[in-house]
N, C-alpha and C positions, 0 to 999 in steps of 0.2 A: 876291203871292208865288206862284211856281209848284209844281205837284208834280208830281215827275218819280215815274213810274211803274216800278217797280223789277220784273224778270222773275222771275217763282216758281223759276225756272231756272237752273242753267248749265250748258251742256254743250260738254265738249271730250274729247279721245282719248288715251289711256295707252296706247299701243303699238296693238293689234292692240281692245285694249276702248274701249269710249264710257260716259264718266264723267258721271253726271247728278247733280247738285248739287241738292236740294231747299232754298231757302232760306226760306222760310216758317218761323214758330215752329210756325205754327196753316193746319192743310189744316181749314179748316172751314166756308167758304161754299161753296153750292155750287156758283160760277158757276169760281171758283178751282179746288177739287176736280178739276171736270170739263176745265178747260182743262190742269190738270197731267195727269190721268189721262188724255185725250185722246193730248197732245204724246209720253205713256212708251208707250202700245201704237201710235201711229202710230210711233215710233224702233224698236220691238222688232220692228214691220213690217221695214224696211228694214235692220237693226244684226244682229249674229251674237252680238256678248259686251257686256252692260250690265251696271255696276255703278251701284247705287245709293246716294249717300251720304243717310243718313235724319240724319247729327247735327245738323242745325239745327231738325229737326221734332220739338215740345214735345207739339201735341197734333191729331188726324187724326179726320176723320169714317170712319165703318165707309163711307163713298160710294168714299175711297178705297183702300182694303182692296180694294174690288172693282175697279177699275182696276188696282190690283198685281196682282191675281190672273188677269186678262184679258191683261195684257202679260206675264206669265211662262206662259201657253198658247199666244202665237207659236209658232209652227213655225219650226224654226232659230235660235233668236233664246234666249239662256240668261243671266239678266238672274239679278243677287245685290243685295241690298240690305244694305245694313250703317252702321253709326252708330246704330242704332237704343234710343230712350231706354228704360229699363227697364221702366218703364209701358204702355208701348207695346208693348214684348216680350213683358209678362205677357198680355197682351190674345188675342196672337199664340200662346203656350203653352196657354191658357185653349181657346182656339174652335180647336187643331191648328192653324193659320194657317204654325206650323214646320214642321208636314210637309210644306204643300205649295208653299211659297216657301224659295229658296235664301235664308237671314241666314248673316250674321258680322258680327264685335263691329269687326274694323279694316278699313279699306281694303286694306292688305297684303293680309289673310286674304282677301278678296271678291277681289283682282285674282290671286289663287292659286287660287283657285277656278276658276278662270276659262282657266285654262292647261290 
């Protein structure tokens, strides 16, 4: 039996923004971590408007906390994360993580943002 190796990833283009699909339940090893957090600040390198959808991500190392917070300090590059699980958000309320990353609850809302 083979295993096909499925990309933590997807990304495609909503008009003028680049839509990144986190599909992971669990950012938790840190070989994964790092190749996502990697792939979001090299995209925030070259992109102008990232949305982020976090609703398939259940649960996250603080590793990636710091890769979000590294690709939302791009220069020209205004990246919004949204989907994000309650838990997860409390985390983000708890350490200001809200102050200093763009969230919203819908894609809608993140890609108005964004306008």
């Amino acid at each position: 039996m083979t295993h096909v190796k499925q990309e933590p990833t997807k990304i495609d283009e909503v008009g003028d923004v680049t839509r990144v699909r986190l599909l992971p339940k669990k950012l938790l090893a840190e070989d994964l971590v790092d190749r996502v957090g990697g792939d979001l600040i090299a995209l925030a390198g070259k992109k102008q408007k990232i949305a982020v959808d976090c609703s398939a991500v259940e649960w996250m190392s603080s590793r990636m906390l710091g890769h979000w917070l590294d690709a939302n300090k791009k220069k020209g590059c205004r990246v919004v994360f949204y989907g994000i699980c309650d838990a997860i958000f409390e985390v983000f309320v708890i350490s200001k993580l809200d102050k200093q990353l763009t969230c919203r609850k819908t894609e809608g809302e993140a890609l108005a943002a964004l306008t």
